[in-house]
Z-matrix of the N, CA and C atoms (Angstrom, degrees):
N
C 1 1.447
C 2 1.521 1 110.81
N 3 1.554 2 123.79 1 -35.05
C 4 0.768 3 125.09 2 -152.93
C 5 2.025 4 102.50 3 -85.15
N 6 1.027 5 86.64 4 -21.05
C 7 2.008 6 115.01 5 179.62
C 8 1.146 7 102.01 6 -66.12
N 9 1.333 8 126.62 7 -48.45
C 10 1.456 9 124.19 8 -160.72
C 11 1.415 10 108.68 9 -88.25
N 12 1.977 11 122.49 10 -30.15
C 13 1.117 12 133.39 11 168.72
C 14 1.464 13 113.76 12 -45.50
N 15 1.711 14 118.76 13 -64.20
C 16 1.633 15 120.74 14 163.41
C 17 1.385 16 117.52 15 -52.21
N 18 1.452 17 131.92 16 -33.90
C 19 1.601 18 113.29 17 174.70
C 20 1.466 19 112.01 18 -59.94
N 21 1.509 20 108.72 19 -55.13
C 22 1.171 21 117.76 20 -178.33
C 23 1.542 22 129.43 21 -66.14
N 24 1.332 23 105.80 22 -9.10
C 25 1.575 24 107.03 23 167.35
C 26 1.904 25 109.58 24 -95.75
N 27 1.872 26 112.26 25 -28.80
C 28 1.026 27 105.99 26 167.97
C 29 1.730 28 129.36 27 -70.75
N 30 0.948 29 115.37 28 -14.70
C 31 1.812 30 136.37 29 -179.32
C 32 1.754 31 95.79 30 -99.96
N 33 1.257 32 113.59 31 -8.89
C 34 2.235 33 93.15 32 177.45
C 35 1.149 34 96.06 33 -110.11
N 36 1.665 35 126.04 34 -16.43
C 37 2.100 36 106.56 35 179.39
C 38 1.356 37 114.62 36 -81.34
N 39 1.908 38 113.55 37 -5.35
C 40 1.350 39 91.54 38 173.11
C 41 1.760 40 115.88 39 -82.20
N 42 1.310 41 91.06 40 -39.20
C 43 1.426 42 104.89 41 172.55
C 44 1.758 43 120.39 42 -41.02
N 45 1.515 44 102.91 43 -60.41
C 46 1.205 45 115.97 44 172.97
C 47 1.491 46 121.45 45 -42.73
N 48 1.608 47 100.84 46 -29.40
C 49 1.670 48 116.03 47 179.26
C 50 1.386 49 118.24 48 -66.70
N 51 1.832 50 92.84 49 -50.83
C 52 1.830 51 82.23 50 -173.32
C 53 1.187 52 99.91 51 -89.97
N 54 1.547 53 131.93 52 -5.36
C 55 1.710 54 106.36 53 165.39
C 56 1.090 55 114.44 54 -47.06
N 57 1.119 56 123.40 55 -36.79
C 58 1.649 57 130.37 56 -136.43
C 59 2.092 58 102.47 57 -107.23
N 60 1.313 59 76.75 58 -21.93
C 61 1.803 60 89.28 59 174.64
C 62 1.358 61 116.51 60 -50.53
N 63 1.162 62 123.94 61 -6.02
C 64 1.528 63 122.80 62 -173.47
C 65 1.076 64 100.85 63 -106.23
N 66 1.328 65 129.10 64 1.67
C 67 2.021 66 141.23 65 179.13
C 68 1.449 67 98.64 66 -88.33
N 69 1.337 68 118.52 67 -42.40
C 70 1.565 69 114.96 68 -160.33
C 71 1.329 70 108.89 69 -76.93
N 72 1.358 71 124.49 70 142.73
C 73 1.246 72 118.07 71 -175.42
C 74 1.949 73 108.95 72 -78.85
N 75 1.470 74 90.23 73 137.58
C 76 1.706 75 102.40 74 167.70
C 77 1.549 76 96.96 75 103.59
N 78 1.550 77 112.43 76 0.97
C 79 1.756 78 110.11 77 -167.07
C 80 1.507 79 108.23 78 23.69
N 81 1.001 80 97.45 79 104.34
C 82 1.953 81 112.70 80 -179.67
C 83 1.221 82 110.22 81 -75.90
N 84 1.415 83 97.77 82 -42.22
C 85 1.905 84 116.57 83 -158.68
C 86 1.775 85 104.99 84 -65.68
N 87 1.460 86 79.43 85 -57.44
C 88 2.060 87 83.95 86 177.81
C 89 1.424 88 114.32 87 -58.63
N 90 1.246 89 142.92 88 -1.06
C 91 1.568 90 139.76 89 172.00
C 92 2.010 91 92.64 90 -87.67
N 93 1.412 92 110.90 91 -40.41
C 94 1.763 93 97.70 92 -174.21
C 95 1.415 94 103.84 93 -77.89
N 96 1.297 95 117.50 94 -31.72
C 97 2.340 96 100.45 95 -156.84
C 98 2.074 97 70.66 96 -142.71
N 99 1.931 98 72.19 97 148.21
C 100 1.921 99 90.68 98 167.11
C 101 1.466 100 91.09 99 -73.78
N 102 1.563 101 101.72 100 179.50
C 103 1.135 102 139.24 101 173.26
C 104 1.519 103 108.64 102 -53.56
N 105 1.548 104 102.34 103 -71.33
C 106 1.802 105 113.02 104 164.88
C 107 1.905 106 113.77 105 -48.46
N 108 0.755 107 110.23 106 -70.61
C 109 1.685 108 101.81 107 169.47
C 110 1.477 109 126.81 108 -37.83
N 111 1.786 110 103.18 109 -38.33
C 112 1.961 111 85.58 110 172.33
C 113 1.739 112 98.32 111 -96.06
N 114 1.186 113 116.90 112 0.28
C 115 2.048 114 94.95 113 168.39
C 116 1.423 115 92.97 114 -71.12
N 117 1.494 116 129.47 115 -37.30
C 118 1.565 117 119.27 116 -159.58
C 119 1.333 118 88.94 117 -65.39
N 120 1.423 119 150.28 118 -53.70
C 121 0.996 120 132.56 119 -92.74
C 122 1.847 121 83.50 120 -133.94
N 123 1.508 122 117.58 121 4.97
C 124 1.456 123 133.75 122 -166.63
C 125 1.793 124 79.73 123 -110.15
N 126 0.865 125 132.72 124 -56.39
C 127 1.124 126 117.69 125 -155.51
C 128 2.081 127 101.16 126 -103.95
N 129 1.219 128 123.83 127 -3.71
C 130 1.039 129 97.57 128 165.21
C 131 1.580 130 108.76 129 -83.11
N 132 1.833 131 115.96 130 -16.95
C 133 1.464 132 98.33 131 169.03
C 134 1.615 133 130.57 132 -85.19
N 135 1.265 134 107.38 133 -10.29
C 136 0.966 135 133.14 134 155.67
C 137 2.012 136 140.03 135 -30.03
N 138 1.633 137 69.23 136 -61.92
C 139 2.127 138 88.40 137 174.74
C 140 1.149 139 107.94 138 -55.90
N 141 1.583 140 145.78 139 -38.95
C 142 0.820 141 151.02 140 -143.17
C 143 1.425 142 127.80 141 -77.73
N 144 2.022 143 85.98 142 -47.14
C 145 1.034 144 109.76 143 -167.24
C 146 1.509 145 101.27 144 -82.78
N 147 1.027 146 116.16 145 -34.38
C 148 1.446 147 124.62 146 -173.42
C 149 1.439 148 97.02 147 -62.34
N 150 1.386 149 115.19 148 -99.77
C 151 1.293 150 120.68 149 173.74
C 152 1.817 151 132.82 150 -11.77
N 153 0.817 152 144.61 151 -48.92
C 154 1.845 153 164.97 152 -64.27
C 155 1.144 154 77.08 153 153.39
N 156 1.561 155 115.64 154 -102.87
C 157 1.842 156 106.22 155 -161.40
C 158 1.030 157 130.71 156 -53.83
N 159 1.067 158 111.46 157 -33.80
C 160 1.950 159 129.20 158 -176.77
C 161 1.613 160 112.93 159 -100.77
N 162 2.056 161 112.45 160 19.96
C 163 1.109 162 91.81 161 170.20
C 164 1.503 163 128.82 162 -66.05
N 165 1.568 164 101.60 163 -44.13
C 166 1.646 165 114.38 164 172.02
C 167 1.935 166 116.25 165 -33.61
N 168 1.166 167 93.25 166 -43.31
C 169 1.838 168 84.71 167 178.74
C 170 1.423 169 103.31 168 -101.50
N 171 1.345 170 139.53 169 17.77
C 172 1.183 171 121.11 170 162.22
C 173 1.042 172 110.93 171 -129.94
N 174 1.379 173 124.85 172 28.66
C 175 1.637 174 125.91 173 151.55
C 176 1.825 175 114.97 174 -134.68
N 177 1.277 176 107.22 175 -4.10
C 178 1.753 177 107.23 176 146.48
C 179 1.444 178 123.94 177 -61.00
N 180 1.104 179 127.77 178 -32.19
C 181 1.206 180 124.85 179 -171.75
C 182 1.770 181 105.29 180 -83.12
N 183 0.865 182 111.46 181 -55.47
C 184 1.392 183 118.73 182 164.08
C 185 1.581 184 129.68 183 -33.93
N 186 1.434 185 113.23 184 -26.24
C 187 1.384 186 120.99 185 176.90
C 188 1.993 187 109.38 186 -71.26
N 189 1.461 188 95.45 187 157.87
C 190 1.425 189 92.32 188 176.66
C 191 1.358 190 107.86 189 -78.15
């Protein structure tokens, strides 16, 4: 549990970053990656976490 907590916190601050990249003044982020390159790049870090990190709550509920 404790494994999947560090993947999944290391794979959401990048994400969390370029969400948030449109807060910082001068948008930094949009001069390095297009628009299309950080959605790719939101959801390839993304799957992971969901899937992998969030197996525990998305296959408890499911049990009889």
């Amino acid at each position: 549990m404790s494994r999947r907590f560090w993947l999944g916190l290391a794979l959401s601050l990048p994400i969390l970053l370029v969400a948030m990249g449109d807060m910082l003044p001068g948008n930094p982020l949009h001069h390095l990656l297009s628009m299309r390159a950080m959605n790719w790049m939101q959801l390839a870090l993304a799957t992971p976490v969901v899937f992998w990190c969030g197996l525990l709550f998305l296959s408890v509920p499911s049990r009889p």
